[in-house]
C-alpha positions as CSV (number, residue, x, y, z in Angstrom):
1,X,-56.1,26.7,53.9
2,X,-56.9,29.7,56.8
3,X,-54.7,31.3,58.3
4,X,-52.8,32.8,55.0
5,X,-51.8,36.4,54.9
6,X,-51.6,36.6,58.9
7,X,-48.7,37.6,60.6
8,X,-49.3,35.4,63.2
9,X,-45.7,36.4,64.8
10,X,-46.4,40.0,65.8
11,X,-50.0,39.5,66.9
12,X,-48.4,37.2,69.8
13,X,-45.0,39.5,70.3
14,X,-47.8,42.7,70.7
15,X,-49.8,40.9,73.6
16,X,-46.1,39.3,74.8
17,X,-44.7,43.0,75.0
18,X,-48.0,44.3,76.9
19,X,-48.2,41.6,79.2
20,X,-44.4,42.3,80.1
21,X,-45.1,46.0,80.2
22,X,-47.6,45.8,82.6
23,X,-46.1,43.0,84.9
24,X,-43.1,45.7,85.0
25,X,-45.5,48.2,85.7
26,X,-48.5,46.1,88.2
27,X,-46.4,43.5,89.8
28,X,-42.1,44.2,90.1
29,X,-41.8,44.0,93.9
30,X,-39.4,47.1,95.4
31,X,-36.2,46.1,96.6
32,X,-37.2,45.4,100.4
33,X,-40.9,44.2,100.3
34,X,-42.8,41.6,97.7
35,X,-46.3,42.0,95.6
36,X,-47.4,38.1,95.9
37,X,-48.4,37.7,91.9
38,X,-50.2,34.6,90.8
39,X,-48.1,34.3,87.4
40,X,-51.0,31.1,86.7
41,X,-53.5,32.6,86.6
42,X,-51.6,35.5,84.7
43,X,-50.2,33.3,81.6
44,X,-54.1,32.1,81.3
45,X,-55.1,36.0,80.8
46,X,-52.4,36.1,78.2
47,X,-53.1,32.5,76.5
48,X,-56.8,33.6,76.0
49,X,-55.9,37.4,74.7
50,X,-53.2,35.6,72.3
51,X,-55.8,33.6,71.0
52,X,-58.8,35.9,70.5
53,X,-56.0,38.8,69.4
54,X,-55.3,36.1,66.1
55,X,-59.3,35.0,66.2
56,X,-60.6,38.7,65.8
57,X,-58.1,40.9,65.4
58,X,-57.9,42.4,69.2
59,X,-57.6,40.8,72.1
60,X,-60.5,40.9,74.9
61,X,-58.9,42.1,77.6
62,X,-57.9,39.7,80.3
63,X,-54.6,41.1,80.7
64,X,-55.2,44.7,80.5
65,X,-58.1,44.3,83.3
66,X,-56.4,41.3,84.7
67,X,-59.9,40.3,85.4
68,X,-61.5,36.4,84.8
69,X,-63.4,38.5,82.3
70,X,-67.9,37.2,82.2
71,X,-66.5,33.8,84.5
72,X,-64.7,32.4,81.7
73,X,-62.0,30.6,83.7
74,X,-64.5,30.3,86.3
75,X,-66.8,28.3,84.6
76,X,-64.2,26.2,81.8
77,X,-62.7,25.1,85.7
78,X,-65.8,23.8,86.5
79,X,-67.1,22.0,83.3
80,X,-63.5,20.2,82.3
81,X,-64.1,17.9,85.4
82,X,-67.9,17.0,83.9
83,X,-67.0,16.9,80.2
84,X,-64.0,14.6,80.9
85,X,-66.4,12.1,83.0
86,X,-69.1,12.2,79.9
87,X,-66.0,11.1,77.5
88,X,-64.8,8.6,79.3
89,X,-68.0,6.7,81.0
90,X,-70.0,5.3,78.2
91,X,-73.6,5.3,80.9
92,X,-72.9,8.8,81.0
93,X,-72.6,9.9,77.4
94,X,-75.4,7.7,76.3
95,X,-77.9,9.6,79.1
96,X,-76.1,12.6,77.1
97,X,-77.2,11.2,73.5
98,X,-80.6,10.6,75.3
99,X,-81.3,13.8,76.9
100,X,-80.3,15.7,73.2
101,X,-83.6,14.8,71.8
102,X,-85.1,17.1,74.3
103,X,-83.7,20.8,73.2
104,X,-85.2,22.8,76.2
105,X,-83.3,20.6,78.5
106,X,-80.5,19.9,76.9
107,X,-80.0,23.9,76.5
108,X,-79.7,23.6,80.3
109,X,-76.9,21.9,80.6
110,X,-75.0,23.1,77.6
111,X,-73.5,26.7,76.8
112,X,-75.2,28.7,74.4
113,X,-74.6,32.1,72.8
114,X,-77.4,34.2,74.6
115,X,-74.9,32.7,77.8
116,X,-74.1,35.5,80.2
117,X,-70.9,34.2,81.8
118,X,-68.6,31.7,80.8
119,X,-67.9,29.6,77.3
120,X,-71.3,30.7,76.4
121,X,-70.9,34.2,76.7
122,X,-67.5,34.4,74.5
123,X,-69.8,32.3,71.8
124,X,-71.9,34.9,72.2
125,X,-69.1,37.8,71.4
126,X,-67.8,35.1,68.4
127,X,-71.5,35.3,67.0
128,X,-71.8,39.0,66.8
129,X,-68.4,39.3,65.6
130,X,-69.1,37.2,62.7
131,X,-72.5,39.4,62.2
132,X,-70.6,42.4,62.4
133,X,-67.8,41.3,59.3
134,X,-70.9,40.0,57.3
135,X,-72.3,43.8,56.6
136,X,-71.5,45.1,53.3
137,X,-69.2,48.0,54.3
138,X,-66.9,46.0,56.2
139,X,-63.3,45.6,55.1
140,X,-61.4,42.6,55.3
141,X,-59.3,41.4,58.3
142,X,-56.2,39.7,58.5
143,X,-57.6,37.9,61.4
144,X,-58.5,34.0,61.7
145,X,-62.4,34.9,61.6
146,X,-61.3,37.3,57.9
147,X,-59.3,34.1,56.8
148,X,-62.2,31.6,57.1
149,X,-64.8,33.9,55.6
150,X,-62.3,34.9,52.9
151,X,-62.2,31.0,51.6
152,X,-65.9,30.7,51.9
153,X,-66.1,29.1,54.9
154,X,-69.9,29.6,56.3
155,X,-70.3,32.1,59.2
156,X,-71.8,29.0,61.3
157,X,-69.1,26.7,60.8
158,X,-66.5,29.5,61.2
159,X,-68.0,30.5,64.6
160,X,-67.8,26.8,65.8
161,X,-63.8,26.7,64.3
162,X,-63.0,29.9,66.2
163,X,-64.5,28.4,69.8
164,X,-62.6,25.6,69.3
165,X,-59.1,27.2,68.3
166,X,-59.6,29.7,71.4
167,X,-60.7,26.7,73.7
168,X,-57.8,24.4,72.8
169,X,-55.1,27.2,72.2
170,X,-55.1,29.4,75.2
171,X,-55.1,26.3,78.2
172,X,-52.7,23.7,76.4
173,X,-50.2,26.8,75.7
174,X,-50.6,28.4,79.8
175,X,-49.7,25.1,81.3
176,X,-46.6,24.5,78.8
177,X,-45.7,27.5,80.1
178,X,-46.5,27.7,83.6
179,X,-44.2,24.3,83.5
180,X,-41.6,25.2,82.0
181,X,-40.9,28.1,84.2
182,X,-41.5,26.4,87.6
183,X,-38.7,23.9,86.1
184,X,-36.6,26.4,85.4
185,X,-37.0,28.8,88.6
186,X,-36.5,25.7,90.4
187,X,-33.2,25.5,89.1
188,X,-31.0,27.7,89.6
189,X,-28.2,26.1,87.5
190,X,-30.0,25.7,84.6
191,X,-31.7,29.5,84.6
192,X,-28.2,30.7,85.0
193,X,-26.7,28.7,81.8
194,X,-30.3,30.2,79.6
195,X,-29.3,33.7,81.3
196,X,-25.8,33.4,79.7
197,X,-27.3,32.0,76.4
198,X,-29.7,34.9,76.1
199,X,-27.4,37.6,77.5
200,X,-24.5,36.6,74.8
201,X,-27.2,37.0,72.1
202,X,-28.6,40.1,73.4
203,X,-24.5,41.4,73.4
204,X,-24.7,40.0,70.0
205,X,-27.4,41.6,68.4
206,X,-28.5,38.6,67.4
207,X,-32.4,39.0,68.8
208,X,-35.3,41.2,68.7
209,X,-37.6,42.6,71.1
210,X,-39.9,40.7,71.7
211,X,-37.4,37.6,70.2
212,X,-38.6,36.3,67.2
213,X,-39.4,32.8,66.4
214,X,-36.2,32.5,63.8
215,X,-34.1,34.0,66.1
216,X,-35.7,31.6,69.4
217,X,-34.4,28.3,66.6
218,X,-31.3,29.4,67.0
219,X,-30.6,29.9,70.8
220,X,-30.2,25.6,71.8
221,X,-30.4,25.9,75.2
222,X,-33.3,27.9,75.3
223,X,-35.4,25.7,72.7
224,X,-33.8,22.8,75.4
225,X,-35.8,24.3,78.7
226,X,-38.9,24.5,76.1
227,X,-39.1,20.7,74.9
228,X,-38.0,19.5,78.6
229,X,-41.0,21.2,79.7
230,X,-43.0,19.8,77.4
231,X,-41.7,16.3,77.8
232,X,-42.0,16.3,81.3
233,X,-45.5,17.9,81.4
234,X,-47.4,17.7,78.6
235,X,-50.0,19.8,79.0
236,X,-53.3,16.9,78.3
237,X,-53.6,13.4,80.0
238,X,-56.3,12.5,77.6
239,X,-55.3,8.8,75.6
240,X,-54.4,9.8,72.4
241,X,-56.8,7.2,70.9
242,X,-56.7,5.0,67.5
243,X,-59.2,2.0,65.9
244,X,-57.4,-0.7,64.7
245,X,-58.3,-1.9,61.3
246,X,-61.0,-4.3,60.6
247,X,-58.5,-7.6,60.3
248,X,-57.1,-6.0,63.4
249,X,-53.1,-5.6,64.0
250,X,-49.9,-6.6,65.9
251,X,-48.4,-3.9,68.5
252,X,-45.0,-4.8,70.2
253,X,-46.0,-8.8,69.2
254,X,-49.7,-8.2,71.0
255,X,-52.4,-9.5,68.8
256,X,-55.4,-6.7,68.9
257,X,-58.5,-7.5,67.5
258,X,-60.4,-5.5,65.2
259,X,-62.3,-2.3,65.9
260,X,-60.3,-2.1,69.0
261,X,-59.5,1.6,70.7
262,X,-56.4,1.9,71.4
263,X,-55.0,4.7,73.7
264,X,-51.2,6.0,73.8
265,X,-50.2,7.7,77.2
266,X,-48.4,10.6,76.2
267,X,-47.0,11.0,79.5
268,X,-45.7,7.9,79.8
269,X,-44.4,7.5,76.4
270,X,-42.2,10.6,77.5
271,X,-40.5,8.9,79.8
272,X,-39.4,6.4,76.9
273,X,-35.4,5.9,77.2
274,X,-35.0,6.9,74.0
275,X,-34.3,10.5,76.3
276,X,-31.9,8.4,78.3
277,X,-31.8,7.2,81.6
278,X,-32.9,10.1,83.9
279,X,-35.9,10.8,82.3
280,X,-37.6,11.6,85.5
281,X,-35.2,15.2,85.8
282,X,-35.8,18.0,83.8
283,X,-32.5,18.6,82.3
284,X,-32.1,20.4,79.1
285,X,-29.0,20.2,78.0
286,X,-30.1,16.0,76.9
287,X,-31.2,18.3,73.8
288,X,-28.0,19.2,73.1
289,X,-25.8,16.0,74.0
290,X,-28.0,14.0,71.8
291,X,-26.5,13.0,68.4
292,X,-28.4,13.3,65.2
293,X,-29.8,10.6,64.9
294,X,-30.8,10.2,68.4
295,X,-32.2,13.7,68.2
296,X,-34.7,13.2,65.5
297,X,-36.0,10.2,67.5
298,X,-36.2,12.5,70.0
299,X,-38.1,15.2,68.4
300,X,-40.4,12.6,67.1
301,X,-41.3,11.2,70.3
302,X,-41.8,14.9,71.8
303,X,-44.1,15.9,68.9
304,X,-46.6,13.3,70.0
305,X,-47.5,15.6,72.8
306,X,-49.0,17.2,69.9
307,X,-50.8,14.1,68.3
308,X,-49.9,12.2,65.2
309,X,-51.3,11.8,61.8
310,X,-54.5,13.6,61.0
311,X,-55.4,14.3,64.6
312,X,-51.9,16.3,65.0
313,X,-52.6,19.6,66.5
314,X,-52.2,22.1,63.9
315,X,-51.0,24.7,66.6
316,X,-48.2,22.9,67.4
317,X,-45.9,25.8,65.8
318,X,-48.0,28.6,67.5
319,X,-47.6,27.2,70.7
320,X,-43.7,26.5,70.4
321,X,-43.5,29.9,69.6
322,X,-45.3,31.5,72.0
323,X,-43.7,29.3,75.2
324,X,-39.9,30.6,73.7
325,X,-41.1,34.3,73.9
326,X,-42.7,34.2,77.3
327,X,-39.7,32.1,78.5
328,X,-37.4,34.0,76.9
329,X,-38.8,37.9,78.1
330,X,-38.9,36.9,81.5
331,X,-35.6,35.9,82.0
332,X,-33.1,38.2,83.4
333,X,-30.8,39.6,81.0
334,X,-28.2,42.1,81.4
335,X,-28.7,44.9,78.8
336,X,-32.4,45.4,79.0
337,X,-34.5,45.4,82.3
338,X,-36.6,42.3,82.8
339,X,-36.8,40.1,86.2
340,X,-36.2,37.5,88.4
341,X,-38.4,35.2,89.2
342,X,-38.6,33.3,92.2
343,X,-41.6,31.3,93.8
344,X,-42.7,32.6,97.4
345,X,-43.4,29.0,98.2
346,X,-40.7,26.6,97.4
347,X,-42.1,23.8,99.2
348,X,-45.1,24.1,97.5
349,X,-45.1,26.4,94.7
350,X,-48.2,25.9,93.3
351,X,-51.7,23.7,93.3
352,X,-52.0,21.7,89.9
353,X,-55.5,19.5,89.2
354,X,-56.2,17.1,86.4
355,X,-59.2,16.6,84.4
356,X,-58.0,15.0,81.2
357,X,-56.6,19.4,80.9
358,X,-54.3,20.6,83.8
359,X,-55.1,23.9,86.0
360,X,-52.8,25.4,88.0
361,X,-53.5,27.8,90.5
362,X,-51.7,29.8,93.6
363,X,-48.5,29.5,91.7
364,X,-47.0,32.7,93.7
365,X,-44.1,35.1,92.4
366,X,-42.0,37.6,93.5
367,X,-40.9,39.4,90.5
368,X,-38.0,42.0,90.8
369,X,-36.3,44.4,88.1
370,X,-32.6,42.8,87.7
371,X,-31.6,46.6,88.1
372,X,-33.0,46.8,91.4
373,X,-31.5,43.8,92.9
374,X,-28.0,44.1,94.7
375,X,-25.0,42.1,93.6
376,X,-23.2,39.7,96.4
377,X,-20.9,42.7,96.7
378,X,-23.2,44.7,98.1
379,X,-24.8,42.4,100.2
């Protein structure tokens, strides 16, 4: 098991609290004129600085320069749409099997760690990192990359682990987010009843700074805006794909033959009525309606956004967790000075593509301090 001995929780509420720090101090528009702010492309910075922050200990730097740091972005934008069509069109990946057994050309249209710019380029950061905690004097990290070589696990195989955790960590967890909050700041109802909810707990003394994950469990209508995000947008299109058995089975009284694929739409199956019947509205409070029984078979239907079985995503938790702390430090509250947040293009707030992964770009913000704006006496 990796992972053990991390304390996972304050690696992401340290890169939380700087990323709100300096969106207070970069980006809160004065009272009478408006910085445009892409918050997109922001929550990608921060997705891929939480990720390398628990990978190696510190984060790269995305946010701090709020720079596409070597192309990364750049580059994963463009490759998604090319690795999706060798996935899904057999001609293609079998000219990609083909093409393997020549290395000089197949370096060519693969990244590798002597890379430059893009995916490449952070392998090549991974591989040195990994060369650095192999000499002698080095002391142990509480980091992913210490965990794996702590159980033994071979600097090669570790490398590879770390790419992928970064890769499918940081994009799957900015568009949960990015979703959830155009849902919400699209609503003004519902951001008013999570602004109560989290300005009564605040009163309370019931939460932290940054909120902690314990503390998120127990605020219901903010863990309600979370899984309506994620229900209505999961954030991969790919078919969640099983083989059935060699005698073949029965699904929903279909007879499937053996050594079949079979592919489960995770966006459709979240429109299953087991959510009721307006599951085409993001409406949170169905999470708290619901009666217990109706509400595991609810949470079981949202966790397969996540997977099922032994293909579950083991970040699942990480990623819950991180959503409720963006969510919940950018909404307004009361006691301590956060924003509002309100798109400077309603009719159309942002520009979202699909490759199997979801980008989202030009999603424009005006943030303001809640101090700073005037009440409707005032006005």
């Amino acid at each position: 098991m990796t992972g053990r001995g991390m304390d996972w929780e304050s690696m992401v509420s340290e890169r939380v609290s700087d990323w709100i720090h300096r969106l207070d101090k970069d980006w809160a528009s004065p009272p009478r004129a408006t910085k445009v702010f892409d918050i997109a492309k922001s929550i990608e910075y921060l997705g891929i600085d939480i990720m390398t922050h628990l990978s190696f200990g510190s984060p790269l730097g995305f946010v701090e320069t709020n720079t596409d740091l070597f192309g990364y972005l750049r580059m994963f934008h463009q490759k998604i749409p090319l690795a999706t069509y060798l996935s899904t069109l057999l001609e293609l990946n079998a000219f990609k099997s083909w093409i393997a057994k020549f290395p000089y050309l197949f370096d060519k249209l693969v990244p590798t760690a002597d890379d430059t710019e893009g995916f490449g380029k952070l392998m090549g950061i991974s591989r040195d990192l990994v060369g650095q905690r192999l000499k002698p004097v080095t002391y142990p990290r509480k980091d992913m990359l210490g965990s794996f070589l702590e159980h033994g696990i071979s600097p090669t195989v570790a490398q590879r682990e770390l790419m992928t955790f970064i890769f499918a960590g940081s994009d799957t967890t900015a568009t949960a987010t990015q979703a959830t909050l155009l849902a919400m700041i699209s609503n003004p109802v519902i951001y008013q009843i999570l602004q109560k909810e989290i300005d009564q707990a605040v009163s309370r003394g019931a939460v932290s700074s940054p909120i902690r994950h314990s503390e998120a469990n127990s605020l219901p209508y903010l863990l309600g805006c979370v899984r309506e995000g994620l229900r209505l947008f999961p954030p991969t299109a790919e078919l969640s794909e099983r083989m059935t058995p060699p005698e073949g089975d029965t699904i929903q009284g279909y007879k499937i033959p053996g050594g079949v694929f079979v592919g489960l739409n995770v966006r459709g199956i979240q429109r299953h009525k087991v959510y009721g019947e307006d599951v085409d509205i993001y409406r949170p409070e169905r999470w708290l309606e619901a009666d217990p029984e109706r509400l595991i078979e609810m949470t079981r239907t949202l966790d397969l956004v996540f997977g099922y079985g032994d293909t579950k995503c083991l970040g699942y938790g990480l990623a819950q967790m991180t959503i409720c702390k963006i969510i919940f430090e950018l909404t307004p509250r009361k006691l301590l000075r956060k924003f509002d947040v309100v798109t400077t293009n309603p009719v159309k707030p942002w520009v979202s593509q699909c490759y199997g992964l979801f980008f989202q770009s030009e999603f424009n913000v005006r943030l303001t301090r809640r101090k700073d704006n005037p009440t409707v006496e005032e006005l």
